[in-house]
C-alpha atoms as an extended CHARMM CRD file, in Angstrom:
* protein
*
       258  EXT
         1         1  UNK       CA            -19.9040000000      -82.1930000000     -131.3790000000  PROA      1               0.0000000000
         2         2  UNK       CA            -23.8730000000      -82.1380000000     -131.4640000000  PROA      2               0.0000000000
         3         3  UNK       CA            -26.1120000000      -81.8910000000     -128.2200000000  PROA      3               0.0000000000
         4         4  UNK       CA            -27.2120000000      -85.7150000000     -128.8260000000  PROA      4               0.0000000000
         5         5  UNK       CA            -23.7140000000      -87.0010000000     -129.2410000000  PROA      5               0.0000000000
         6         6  UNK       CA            -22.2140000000      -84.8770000000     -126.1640000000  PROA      6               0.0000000000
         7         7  UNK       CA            -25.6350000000      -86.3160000000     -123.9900000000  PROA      7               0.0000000000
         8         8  UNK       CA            -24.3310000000      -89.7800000000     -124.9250000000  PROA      8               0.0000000000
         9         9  UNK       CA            -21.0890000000      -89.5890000000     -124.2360000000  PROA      9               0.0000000000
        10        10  UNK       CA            -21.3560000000      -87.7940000000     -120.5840000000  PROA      10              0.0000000000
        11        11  UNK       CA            -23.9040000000      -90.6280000000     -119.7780000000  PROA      11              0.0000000000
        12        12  UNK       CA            -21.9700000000      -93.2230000000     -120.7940000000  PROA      12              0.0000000000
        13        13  UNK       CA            -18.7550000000      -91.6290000000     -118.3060000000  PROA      13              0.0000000000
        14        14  UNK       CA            -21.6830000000      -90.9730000000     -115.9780000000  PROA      14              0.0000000000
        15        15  UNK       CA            -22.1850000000      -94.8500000000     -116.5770000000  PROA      15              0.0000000000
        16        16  UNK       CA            -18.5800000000      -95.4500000000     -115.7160000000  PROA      16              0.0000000000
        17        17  UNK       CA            -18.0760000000      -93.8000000000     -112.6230000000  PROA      17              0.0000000000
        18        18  UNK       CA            -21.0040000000      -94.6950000000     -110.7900000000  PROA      18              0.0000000000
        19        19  UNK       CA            -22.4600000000      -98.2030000000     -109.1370000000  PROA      19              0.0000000000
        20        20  UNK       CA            -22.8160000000     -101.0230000000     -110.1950000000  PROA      20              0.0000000000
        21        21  UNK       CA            -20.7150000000     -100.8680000000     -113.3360000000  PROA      21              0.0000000000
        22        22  UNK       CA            -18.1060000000      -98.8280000000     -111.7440000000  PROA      22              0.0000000000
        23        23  UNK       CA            -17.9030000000     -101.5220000000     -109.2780000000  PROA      23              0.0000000000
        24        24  UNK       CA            -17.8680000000     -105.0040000000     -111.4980000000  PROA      24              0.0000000000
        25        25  UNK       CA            -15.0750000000     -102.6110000000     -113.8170000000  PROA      25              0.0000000000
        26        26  UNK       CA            -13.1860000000     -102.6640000000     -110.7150000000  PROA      26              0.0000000000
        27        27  UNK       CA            -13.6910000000     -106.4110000000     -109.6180000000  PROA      27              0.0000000000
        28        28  UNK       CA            -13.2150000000     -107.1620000000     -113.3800000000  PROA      28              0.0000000000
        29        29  UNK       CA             -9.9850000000     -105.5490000000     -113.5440000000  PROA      29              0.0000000000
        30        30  UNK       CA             -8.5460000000     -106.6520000000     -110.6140000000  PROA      30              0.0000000000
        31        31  UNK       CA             -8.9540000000     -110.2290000000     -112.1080000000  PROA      31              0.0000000000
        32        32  UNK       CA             -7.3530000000     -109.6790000000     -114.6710000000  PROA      32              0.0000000000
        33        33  UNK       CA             -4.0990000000     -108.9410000000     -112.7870000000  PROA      33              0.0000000000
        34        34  UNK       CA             -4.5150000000     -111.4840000000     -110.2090000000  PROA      34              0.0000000000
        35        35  UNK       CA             -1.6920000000     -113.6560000000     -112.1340000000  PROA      35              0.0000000000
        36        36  UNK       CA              0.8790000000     -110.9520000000     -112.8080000000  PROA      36              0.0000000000
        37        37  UNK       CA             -0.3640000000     -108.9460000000     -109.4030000000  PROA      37              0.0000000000
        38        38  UNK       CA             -2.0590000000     -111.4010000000     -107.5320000000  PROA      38              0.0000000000
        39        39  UNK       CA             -1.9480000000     -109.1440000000     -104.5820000000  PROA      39              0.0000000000
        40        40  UNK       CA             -2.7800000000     -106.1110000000     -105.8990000000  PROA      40              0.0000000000
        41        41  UNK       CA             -5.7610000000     -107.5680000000     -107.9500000000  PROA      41              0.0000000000
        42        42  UNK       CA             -7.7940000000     -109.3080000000     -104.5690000000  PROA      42              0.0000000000
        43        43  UNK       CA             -6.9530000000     -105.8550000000     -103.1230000000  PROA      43              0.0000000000
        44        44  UNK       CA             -9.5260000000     -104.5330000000     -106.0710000000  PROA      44              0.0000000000
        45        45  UNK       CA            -11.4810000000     -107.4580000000     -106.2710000000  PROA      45              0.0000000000
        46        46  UNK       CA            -11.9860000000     -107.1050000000     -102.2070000000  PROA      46              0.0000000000
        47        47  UNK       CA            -12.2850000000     -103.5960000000     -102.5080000000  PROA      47              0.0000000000
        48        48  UNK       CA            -15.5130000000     -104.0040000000     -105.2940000000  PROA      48              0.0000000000
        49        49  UNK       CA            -17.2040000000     -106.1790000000     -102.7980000000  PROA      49              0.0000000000
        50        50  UNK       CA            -16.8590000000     -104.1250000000     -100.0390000000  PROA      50              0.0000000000
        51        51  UNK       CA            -17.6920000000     -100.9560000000     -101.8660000000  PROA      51              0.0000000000
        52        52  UNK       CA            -20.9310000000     -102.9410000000     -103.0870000000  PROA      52              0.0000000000
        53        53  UNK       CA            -21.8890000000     -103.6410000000      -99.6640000000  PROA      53              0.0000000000
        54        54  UNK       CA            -21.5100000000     -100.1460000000      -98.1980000000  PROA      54              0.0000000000
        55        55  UNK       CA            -23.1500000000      -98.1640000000     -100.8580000000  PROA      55              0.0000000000
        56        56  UNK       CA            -26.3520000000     -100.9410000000     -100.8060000000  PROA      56              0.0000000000
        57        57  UNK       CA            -26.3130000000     -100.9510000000      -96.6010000000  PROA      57              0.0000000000
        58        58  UNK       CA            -29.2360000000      -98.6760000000      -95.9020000000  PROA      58              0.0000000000
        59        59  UNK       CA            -26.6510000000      -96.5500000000      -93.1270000000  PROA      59              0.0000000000
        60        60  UNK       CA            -24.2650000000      -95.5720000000      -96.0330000000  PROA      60              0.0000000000
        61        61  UNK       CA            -27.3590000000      -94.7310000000      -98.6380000000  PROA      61              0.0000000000
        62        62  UNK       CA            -28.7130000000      -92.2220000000      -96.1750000000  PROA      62              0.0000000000
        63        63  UNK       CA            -26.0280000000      -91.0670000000      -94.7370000000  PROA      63              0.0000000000
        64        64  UNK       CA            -25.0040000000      -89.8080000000      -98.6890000000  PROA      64              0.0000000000
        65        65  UNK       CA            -28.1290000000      -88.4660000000      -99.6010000000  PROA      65              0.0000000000
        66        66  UNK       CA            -28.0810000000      -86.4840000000      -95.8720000000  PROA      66              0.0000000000
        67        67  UNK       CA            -25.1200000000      -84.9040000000      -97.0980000000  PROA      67              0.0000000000
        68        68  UNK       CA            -26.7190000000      -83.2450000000     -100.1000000000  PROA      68              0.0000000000
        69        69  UNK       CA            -29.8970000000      -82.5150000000      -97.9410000000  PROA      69              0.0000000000
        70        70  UNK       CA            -28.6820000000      -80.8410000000      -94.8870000000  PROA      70              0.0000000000
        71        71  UNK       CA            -29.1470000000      -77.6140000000      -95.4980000000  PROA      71              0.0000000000
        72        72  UNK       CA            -32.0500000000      -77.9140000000      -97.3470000000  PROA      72              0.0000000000
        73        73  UNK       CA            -35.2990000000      -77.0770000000      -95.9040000000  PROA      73              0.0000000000
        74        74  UNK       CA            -39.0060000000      -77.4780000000      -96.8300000000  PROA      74              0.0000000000
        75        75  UNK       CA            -40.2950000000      -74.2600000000      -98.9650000000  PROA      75              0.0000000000
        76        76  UNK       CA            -40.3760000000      -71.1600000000      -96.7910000000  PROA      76              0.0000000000
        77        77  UNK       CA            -43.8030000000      -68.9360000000      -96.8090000000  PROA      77              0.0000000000
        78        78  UNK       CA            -41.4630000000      -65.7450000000      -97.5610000000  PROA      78              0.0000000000
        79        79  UNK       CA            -40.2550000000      -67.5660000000     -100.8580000000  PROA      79              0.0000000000
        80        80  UNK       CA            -43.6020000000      -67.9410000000     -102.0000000000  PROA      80              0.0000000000
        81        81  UNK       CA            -44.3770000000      -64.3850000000     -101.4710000000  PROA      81              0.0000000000
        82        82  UNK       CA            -41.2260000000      -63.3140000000     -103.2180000000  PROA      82              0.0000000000
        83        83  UNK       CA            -41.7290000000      -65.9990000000     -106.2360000000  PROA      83              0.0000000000
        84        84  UNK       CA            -42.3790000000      -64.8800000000     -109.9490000000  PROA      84              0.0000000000
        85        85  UNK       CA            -43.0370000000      -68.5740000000     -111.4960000000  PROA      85              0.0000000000
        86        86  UNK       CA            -42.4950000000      -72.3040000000     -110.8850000000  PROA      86              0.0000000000
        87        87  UNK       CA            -40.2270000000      -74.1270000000     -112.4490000000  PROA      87              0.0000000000
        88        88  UNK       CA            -40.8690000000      -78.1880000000     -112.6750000000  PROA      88              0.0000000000
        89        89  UNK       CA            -37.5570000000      -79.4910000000     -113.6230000000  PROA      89              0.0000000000
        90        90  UNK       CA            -37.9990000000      -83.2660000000     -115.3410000000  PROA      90              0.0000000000
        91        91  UNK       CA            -36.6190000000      -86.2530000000     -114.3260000000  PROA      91              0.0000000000
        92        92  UNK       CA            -37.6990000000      -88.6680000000     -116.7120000000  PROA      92              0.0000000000
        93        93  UNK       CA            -39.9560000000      -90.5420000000     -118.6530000000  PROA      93              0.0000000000
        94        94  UNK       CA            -41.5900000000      -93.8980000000     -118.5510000000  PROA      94              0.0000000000
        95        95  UNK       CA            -41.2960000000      -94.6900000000     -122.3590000000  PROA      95              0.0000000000
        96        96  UNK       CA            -43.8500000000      -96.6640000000     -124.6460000000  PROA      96              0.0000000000
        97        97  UNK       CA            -46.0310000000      -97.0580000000     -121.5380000000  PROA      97              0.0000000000
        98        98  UNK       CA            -48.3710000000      -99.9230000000     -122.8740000000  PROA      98              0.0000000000
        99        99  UNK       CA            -51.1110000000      -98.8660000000     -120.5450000000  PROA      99              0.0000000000
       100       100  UNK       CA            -51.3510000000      -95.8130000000     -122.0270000000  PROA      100             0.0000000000
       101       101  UNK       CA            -50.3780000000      -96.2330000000     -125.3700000000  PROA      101             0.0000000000
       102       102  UNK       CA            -48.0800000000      -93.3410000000     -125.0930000000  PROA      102             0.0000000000
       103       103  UNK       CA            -45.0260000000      -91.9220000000     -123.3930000000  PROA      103             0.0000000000
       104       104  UNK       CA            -45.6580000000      -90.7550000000     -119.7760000000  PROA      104             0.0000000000
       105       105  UNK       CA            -44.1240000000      -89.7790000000     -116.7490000000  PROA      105             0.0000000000
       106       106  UNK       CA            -41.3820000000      -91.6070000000     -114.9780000000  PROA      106             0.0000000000
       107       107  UNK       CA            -41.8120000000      -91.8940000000     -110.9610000000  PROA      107             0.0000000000
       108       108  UNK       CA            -39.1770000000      -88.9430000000     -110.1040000000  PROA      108             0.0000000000
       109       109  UNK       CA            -41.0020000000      -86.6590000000     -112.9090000000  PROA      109             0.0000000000
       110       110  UNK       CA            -44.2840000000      -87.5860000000     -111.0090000000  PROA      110             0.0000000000
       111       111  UNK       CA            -43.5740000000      -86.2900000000     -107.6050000000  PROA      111             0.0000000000
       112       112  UNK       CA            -42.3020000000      -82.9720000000     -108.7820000000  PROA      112             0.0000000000
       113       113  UNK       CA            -45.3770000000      -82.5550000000     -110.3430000000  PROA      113             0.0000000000
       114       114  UNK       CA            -47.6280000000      -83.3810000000     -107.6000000000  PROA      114             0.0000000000
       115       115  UNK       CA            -45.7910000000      -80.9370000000     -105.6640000000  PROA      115             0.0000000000
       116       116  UNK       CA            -45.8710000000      -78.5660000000     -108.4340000000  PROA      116             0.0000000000
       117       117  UNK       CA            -49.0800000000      -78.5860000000     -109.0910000000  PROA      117             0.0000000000
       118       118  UNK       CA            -49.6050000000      -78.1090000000     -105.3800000000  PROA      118             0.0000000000
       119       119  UNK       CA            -47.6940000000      -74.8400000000     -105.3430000000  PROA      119             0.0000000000
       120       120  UNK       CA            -49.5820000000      -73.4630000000     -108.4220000000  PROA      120             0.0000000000
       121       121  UNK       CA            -52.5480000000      -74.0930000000     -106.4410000000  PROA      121             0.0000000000
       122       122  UNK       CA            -51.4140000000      -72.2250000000     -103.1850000000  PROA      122             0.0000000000
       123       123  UNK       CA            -49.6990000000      -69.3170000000     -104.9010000000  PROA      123             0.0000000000
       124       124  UNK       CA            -51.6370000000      -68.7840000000     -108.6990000000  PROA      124             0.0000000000
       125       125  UNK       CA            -47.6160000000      -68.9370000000     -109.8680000000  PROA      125             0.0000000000
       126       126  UNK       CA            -47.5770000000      -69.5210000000     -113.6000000000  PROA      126             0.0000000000
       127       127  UNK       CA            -45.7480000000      -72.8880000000     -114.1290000000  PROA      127             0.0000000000
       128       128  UNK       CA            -43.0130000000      -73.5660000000     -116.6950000000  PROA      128             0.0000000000
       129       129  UNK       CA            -41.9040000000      -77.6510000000     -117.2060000000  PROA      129             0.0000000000
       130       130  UNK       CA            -38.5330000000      -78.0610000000     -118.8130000000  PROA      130             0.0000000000
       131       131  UNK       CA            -37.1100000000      -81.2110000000     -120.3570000000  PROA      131             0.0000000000
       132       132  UNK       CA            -36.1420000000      -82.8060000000     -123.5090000000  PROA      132             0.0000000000
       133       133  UNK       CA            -35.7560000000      -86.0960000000     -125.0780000000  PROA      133             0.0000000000
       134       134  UNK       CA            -32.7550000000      -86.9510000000     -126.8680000000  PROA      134             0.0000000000
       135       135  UNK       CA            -34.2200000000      -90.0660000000     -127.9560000000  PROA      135             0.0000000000
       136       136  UNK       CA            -37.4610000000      -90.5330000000     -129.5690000000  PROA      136             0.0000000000
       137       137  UNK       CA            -40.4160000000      -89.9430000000     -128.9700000000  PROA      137             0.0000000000
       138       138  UNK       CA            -42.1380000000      -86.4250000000     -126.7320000000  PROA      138             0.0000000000
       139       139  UNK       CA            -40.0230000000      -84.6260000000     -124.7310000000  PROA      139             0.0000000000
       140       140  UNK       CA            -40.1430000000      -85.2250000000     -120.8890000000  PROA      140             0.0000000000
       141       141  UNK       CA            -41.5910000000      -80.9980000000     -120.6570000000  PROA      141             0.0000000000
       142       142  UNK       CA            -44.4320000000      -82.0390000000     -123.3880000000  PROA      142             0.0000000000
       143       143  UNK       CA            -45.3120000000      -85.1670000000     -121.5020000000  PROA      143             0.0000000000
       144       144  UNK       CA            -45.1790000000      -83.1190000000     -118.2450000000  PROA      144             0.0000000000
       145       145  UNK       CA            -47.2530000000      -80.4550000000     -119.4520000000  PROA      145             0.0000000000
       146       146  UNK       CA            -49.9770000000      -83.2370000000     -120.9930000000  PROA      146             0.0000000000
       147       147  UNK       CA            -50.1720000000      -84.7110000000     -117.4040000000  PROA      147             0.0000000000
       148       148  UNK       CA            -50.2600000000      -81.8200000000     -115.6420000000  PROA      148             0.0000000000
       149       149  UNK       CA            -53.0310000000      -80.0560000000     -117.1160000000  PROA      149             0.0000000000
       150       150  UNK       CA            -55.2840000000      -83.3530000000     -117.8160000000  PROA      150             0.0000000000
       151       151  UNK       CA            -54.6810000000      -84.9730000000     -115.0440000000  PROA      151             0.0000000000
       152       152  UNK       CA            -53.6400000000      -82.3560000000     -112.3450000000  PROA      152             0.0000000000
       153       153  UNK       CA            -55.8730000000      -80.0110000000     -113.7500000000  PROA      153             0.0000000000
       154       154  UNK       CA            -52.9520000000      -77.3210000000     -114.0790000000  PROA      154             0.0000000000
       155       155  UNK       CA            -52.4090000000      -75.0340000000     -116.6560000000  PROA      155             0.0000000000
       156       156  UNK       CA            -49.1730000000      -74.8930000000     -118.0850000000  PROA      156             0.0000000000
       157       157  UNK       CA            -48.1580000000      -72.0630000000     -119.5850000000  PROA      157             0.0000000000
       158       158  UNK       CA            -44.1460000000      -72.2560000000     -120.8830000000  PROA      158             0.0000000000
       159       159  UNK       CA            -42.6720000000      -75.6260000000     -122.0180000000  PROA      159             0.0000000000
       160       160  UNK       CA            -38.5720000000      -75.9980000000     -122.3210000000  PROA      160             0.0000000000
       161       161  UNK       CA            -38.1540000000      -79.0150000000     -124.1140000000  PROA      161             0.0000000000
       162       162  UNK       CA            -34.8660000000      -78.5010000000     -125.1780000000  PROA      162             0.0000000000
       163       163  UNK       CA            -33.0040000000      -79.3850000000     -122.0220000000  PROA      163             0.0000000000
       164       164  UNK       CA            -30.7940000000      -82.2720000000     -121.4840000000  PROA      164             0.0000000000
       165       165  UNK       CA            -29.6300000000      -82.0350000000     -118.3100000000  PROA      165             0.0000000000
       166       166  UNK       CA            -30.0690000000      -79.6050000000     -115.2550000000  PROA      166             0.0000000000
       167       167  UNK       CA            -27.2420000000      -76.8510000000     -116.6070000000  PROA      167             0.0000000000
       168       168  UNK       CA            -29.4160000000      -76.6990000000     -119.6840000000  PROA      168             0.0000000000
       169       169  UNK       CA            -32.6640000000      -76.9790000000     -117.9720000000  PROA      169             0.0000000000
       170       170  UNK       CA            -31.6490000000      -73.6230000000     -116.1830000000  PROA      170             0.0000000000
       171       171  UNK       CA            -29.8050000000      -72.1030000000     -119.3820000000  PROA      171             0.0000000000
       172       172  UNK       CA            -32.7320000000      -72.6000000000     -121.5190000000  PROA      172             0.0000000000
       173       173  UNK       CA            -35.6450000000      -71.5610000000     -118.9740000000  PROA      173             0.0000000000
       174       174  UNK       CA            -33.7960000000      -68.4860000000     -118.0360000000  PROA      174             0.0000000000
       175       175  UNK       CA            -33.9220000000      -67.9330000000     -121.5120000000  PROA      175             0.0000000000
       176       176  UNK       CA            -37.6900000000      -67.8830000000     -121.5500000000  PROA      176             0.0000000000
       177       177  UNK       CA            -38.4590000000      -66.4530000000     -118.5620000000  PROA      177             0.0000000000
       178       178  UNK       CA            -35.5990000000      -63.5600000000     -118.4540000000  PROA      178             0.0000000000
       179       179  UNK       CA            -36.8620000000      -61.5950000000     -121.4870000000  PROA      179             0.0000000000
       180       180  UNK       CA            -40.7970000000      -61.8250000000     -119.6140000000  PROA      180             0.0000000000
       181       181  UNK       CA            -39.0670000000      -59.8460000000     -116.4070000000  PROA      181             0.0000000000
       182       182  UNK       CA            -38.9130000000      -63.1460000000     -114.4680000000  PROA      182             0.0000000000
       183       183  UNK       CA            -35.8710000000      -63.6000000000     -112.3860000000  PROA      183             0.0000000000
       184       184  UNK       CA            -37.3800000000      -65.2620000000     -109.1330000000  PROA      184             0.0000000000
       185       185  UNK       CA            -38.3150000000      -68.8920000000     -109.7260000000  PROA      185             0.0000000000
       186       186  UNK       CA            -39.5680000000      -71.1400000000     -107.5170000000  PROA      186             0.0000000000
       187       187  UNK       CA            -37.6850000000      -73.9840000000     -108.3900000000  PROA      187             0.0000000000
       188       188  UNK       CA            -39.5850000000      -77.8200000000     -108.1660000000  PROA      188             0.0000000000
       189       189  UNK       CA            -37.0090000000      -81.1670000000     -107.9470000000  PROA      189             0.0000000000
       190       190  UNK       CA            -36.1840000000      -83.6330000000     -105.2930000000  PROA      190             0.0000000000
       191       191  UNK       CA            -34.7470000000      -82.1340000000     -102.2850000000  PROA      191             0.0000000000
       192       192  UNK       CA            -31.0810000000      -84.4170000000     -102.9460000000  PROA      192             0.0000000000
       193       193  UNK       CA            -30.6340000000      -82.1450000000     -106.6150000000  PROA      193             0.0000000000
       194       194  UNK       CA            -30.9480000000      -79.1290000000     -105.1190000000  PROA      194             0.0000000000
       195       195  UNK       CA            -27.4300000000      -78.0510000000     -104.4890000000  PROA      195             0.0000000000
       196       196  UNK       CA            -26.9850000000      -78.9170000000     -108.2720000000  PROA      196             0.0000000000
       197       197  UNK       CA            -30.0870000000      -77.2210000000     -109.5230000000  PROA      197             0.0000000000
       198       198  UNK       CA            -29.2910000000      -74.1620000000     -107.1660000000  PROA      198             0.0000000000
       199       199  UNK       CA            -26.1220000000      -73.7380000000     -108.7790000000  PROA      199             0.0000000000
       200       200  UNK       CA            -26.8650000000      -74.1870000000     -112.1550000000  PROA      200             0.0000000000
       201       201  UNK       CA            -29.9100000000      -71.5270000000     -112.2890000000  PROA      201             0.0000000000
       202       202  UNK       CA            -27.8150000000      -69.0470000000     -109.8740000000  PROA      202             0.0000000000
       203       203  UNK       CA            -24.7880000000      -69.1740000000     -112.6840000000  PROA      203             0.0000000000
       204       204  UNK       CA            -27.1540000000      -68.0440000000     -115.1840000000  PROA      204             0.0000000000
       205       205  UNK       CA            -28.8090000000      -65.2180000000     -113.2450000000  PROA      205             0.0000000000
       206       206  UNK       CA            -31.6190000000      -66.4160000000     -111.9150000000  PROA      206             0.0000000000
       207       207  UNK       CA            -32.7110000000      -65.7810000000     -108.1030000000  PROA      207             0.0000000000
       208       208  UNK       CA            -33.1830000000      -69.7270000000     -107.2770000000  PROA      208             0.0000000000
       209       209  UNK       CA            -35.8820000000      -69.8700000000     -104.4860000000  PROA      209             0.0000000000
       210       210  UNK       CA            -35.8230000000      -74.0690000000     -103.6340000000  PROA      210             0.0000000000
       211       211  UNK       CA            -39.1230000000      -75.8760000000     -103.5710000000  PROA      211             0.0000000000
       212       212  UNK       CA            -37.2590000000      -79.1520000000     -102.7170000000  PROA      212             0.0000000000
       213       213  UNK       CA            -40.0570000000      -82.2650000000     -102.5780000000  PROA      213             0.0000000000
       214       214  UNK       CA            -39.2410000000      -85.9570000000     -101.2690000000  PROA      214             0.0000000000
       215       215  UNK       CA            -37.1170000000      -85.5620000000      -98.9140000000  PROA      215             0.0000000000
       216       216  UNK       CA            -34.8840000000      -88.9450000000      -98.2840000000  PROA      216             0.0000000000
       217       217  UNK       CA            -33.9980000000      -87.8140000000      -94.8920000000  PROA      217             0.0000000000
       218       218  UNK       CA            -37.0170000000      -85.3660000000      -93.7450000000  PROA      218             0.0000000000
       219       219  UNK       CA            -36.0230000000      -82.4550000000      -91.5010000000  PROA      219             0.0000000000
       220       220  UNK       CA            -38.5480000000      -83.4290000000      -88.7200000000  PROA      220             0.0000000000
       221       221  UNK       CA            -37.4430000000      -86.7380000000      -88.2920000000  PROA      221             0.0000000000
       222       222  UNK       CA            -35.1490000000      -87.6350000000      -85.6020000000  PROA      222             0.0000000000
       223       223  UNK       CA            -32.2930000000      -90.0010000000      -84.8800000000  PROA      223             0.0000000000
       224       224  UNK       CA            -33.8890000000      -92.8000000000      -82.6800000000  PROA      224             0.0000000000
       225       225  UNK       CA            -30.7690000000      -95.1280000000      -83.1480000000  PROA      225             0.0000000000
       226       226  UNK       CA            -29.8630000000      -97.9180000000      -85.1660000000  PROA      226             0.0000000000
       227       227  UNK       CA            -31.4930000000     -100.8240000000      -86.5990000000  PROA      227             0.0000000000
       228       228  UNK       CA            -29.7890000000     -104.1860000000      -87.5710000000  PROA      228             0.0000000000
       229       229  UNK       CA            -31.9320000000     -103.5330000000      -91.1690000000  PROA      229             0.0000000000
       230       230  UNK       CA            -29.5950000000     -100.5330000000      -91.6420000000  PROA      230             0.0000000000
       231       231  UNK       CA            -26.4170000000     -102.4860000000      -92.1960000000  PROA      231             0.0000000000
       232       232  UNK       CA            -28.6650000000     -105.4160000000      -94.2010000000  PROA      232             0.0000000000
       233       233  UNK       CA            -27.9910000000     -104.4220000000      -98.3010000000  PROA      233             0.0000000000
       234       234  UNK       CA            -30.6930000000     -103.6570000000     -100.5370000000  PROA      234             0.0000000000
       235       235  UNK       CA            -31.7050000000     -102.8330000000     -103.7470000000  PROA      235             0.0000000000
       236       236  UNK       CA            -33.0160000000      -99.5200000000     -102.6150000000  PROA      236             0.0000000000
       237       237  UNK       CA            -30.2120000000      -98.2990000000     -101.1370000000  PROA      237             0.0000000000
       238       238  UNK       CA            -27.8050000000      -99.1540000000     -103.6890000000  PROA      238             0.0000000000
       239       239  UNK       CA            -30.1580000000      -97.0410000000     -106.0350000000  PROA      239             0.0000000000
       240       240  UNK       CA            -29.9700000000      -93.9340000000     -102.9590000000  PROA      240             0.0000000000
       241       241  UNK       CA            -26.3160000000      -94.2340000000     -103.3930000000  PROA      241             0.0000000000
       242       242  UNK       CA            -26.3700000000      -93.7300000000     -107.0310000000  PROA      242             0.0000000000
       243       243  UNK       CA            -28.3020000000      -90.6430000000     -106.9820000000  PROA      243             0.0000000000
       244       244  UNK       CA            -26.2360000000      -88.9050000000     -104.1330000000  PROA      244             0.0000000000
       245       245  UNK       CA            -22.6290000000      -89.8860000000     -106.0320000000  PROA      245             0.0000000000
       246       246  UNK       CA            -24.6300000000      -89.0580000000     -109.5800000000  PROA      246             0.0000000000
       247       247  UNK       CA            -24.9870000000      -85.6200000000     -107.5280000000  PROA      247             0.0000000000
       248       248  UNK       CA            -22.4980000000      -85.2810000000     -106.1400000000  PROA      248             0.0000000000
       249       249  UNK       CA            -19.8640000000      -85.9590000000     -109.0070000000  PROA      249             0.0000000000
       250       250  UNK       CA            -22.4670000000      -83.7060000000     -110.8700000000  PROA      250             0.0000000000
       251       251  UNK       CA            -22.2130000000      -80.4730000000     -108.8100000000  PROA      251             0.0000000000
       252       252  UNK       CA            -17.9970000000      -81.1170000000     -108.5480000000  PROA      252             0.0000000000
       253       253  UNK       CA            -18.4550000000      -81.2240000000     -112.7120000000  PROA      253             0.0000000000
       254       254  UNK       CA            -20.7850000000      -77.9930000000     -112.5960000000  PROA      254             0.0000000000
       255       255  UNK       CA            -18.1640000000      -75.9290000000     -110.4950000000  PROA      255             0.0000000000
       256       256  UNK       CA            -15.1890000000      -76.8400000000     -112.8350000000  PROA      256             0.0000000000
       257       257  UNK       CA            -16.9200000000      -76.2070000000     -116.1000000000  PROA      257             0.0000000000
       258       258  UNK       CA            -19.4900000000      -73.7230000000     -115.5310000000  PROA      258             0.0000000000
């Protein structure tokens, strides 16, 4: 089985698993036994609908993605010191982008970069971007190198754009940067997909040193109650809840396989 064909297939489980089509397979299938099971199938159908509503409630959302962030914490000054490289991991693309004319960077790609290129510019760390694209079109790591260096101002100097997914983004930067003596990696990604990224690069060797950026639940913030918007459902926090189970299952997946 090729990398493109294995890529489609784990998304499309991916797909399966998570909200919202894990949730209307559920409600779906549940109807379809409400005449033979009629009890049974509201118990599903019920159970989709309450599932929806906890996993969009703002309370839920954050109290998921708090789970893969508590014991992360903002970059450390000793990492810095102790750092060889960066390494921007993608996380996505915003495709045929009519106002460019081009492919360019999705939102999640963007803020690692910002606080990539931020790092580069505190420690002089030479910056690798890994990503692929197993579509058409650039890769995410040549569309991340393109913004960062005329639009940042950053130099790049390795680009991974092989990757498919964060096992391979570590796999196939380790492969660059092992041979050049570089084991210590300052490693760039949303603070929620660091327990995934940490153990993907530490299972290839690499001494993963977390440069975690956008936090969903920042460190200094502190609990000042609840708020009746908490238990209100929104679009936002139904998408929190997908990242933290896509995580989640993810790192459960990494620890069986890898």
């Amino acid at each position: 089985m090729d990398q493109h064909t294995t890529w489609l297939l784990s998304n499309l489980l991916a797909a399966a698993l998570l909200p919202p089509l894990s949730l209307i397979l559920l409600s779906a299938f549940g109807w379809i036994l409400l005449k033979r099971h009629p009890r049974l199938g509201k118990s599903l159908i019920t159970a989709s609908f309450t599932l929806l509503y906890l996993l969009a409630s703002p309370l839920v959302a954050d109290h998921l993605l708090g789970l893969l962030e508590k014991d992360i914490k903002p970059l450390q000054a000793e990492d810095m010191r102790r750092a060889e490289a960066i390494v921007i991991l993608a996380g996505g693309a915003y495709r045929d982008a009519p106002e460019y004319g081009q492919d360019s960077a999705g939102v999640l790609t963007l803020a690692r970069l910002q606080y990539g290129a931020h790092l580069h510019r505190v420690t002089g760390l030479p910056i690798l971007v890994t990503g692929g694209n197993p579509e058409e079109g650039l890769a995410e790591a040549q569309i991340m190198r393109q913004t960062l260096e005329e639009y940042f101002g950053v130099r790049v100097k390795w680009v991974e754009a092989r990757a498919f997914n964060t096992a391979q983004n570590a796999r196939f930067s380790a492969e660059i940067l092992m041979p050049a003596g570089i084991k210590k990696v300052l490693v760039v990604s949303h603070a929620w997909h660091m327990p995934r990224a940490r153990y993907a690069f530490e299972k290839v060797g690499m001494h993963f040193l977390p440069a975690p950026t956008r936090f969903a639940n920042p460190p200094q913030q502190h609990d000042t109650g609840y708020s009746p918007l908490d238990f209100i459902p929104n679009a936002r926090a139904l998408e929190k809840s997908y990242f933290a189970l896509h995580e989640l299952i993810g790192l459960v997946w990494y620890r069986l396989t890898l």
